[in-house]
C-alpha positions in Angstrom: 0.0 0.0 0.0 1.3 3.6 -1.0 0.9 6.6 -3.0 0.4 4.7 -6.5 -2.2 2.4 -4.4 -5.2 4.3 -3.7 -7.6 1.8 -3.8 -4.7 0.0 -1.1 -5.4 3.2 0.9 -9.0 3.2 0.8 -9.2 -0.4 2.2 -6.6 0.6 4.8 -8.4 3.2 6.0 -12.0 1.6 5.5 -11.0 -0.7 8.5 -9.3 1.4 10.8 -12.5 3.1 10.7 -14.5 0.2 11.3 -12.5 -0.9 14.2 -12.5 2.4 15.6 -16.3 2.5 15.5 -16.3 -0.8 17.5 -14.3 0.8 20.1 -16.8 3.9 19.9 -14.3 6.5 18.3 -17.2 8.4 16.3 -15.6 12.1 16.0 -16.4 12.7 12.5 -13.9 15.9 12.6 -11.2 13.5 13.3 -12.1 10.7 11.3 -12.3 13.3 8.4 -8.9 14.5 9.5 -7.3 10.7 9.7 -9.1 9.9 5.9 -7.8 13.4 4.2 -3.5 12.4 5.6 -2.8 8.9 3.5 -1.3 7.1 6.2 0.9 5.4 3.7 2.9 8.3 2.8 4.7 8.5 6.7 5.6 5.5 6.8 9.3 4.1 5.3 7.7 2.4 2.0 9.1 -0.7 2.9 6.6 -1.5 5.6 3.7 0.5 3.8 1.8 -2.4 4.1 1.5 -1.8 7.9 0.2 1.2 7.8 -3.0 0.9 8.5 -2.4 -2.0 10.8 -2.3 -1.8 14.5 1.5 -2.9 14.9 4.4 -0.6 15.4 6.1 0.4 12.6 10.1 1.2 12.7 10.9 4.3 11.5 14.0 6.5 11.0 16.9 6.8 13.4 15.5 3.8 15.4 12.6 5.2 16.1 9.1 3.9 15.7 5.4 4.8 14.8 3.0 3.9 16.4 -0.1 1.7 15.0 -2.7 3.2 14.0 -5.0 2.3 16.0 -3.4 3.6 19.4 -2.5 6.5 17.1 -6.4 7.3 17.0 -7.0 6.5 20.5 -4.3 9.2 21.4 -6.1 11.9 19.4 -9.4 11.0 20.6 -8.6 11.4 23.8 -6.3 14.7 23.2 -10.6 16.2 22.5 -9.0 18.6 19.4 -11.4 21.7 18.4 -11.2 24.6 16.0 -9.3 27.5 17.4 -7.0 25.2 19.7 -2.8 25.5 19.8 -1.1 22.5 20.2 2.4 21.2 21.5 3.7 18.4 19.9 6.9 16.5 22.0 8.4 14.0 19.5 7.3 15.1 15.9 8.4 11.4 14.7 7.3 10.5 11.0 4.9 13.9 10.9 1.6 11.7 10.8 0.5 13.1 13.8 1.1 16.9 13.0 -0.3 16.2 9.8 -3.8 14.7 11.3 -3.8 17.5 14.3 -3.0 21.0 11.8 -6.5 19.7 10.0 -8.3 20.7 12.9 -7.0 22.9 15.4 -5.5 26.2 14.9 -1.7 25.9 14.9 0.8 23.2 16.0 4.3 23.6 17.4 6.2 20.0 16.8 9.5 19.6 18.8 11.9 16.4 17.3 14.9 16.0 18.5 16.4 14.3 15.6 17.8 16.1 12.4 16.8 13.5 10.3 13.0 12.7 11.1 12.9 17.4 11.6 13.3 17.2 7.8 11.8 14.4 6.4 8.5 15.5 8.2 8.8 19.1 7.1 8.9 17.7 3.8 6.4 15.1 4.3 4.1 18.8 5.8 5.0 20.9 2.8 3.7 18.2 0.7 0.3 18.6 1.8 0.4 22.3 2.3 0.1 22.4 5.9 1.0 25.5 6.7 -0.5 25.9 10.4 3.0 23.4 11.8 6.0 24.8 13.1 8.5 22.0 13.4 11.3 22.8 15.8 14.7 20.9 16.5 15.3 20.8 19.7 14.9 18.8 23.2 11.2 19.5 23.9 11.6 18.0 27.7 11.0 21.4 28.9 8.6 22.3 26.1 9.5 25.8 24.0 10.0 28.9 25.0 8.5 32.3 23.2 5.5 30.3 22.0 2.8 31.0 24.8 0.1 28.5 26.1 -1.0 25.4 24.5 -4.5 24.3 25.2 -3.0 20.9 24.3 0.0 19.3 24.8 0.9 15.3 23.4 4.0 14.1 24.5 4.9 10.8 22.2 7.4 9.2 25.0 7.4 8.8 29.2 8.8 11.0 31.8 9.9 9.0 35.0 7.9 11.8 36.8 5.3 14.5 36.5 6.5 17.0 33.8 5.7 20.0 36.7 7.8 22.6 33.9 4.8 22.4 31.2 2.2 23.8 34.0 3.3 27.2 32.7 2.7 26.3 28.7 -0.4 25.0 29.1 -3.6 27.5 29.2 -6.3 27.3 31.9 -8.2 24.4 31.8 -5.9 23.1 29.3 -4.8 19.3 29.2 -1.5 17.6 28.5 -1.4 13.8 27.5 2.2 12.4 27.8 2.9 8.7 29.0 4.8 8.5 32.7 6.7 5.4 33.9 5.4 3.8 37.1 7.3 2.2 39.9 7.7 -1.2 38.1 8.5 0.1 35.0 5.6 0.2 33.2 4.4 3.5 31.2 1.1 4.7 31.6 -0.8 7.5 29.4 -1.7 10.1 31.8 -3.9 13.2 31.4 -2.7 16.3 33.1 -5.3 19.2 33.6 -4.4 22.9 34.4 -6.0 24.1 37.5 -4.3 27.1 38.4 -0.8 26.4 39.0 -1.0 22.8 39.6 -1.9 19.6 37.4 -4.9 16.8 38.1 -4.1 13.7 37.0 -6.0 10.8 35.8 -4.2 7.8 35.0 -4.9 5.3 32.2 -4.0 2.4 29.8 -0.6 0.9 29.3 1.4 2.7 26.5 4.5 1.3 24.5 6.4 4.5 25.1 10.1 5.2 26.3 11.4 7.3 28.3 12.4 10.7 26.7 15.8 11.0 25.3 17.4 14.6 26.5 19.5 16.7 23.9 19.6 16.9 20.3 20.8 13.9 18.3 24.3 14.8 17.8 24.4 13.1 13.8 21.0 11.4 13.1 
């Protein structure tokens, strides 16, 4: 399945969305959103077979991308409207900026890796999505000079609560990022803005790792 395979697309997508429907993902903004960005074009075209699979998919600089059906659970739960800003930790193949700038207002993309930075910039101009900044640097601490976020998705695991992105996100405004438990296992949690302090609600299990600090010195 890729670019010269629509009709490979349109099956691709046909069941995600059928899945998604079982699990009772019925946002039609998003699910217009997830139809209008091919799937097949972020993904290396090797493996473009998986992209509509639920597997992880290896990516550049050892990296992966998630399947794409946690993919849709993420933004489903992330609750993106019209007018919103978004903060995107780990741009990794793009896919997710992609979805995310055909519905909310603007999104900022930190990646810390040269490599993936240009390939999705690339992968963005394609599709003239010109609402996405993509920055290079280590987005652990978020980005200065860019205001409040009324969402922030973190695509990795701090070992604790990420207190530093109180001050990026708006009132009210809710940060999804996974955090890694006391037996190792990663969790997705939602953090809400109330005042200066976070509410958490724990959830599901999430094949993330823990954030990598720096910028990738070659890759």
């Amino acid at each position: 399945m890729d670019s010269r395979n629509p009709l490979g697309e349109i099956e691709g997508f046909a069941s995600l969305l059928l899945r998604l429907r079982r699990e009772g993902i019925a946002d039609a903004t998003l699910l217009a959103a997830l139809e209008e960005t091919p799937r097949s074009q972020f993904v290396p075209p090797i493996h473009a077979d998986l992209a509509y699979s639920s597997r992880m998919i290896p990516i550049e600089c050892g990296t992966f991308m998630e399947g794409a059906d946690l993919m849709a659970r993420l933004l489903y739960q992330l609750d993106l409207k019209a007018g919103q800003r978004v903060l995107e930790v780990g741009t990794g193949s793009g896919f997710a900026a992609a979805v995310m700038a055909r519905i909310v207002d603007r999104v900022v993309s930190v990646e810390r890796y040269r490599t993936l930075h240009a390939i999705a910039q690339q992968r963005l101009e394609h599709f003239g999505l010109r609402n996405v900044a993509l920055k290079l640097a280590d987005g652990r601490q978020g980005v200065a000079g860019e205001g409040t976020f009324d969402r922030i998705f973190v695509a990795g695991a701090f070992e604790q609560m990420p207190r530093s992105f109180v001050d990026h996100l708006a009132p009210e405004g809710q940060m999804l990022t996974g955090i890694i438990k006391e037996n190792g296992r990663v969790v997705l949690s939602r953090l809400t803005r109330i005042g200066n302090r976070f509410e958490r609600t724990d959830g599901p299990e999430l094949p993330y790792l823990p954030l990598v600090p720096g910028v990738a010195a070659r890759i």
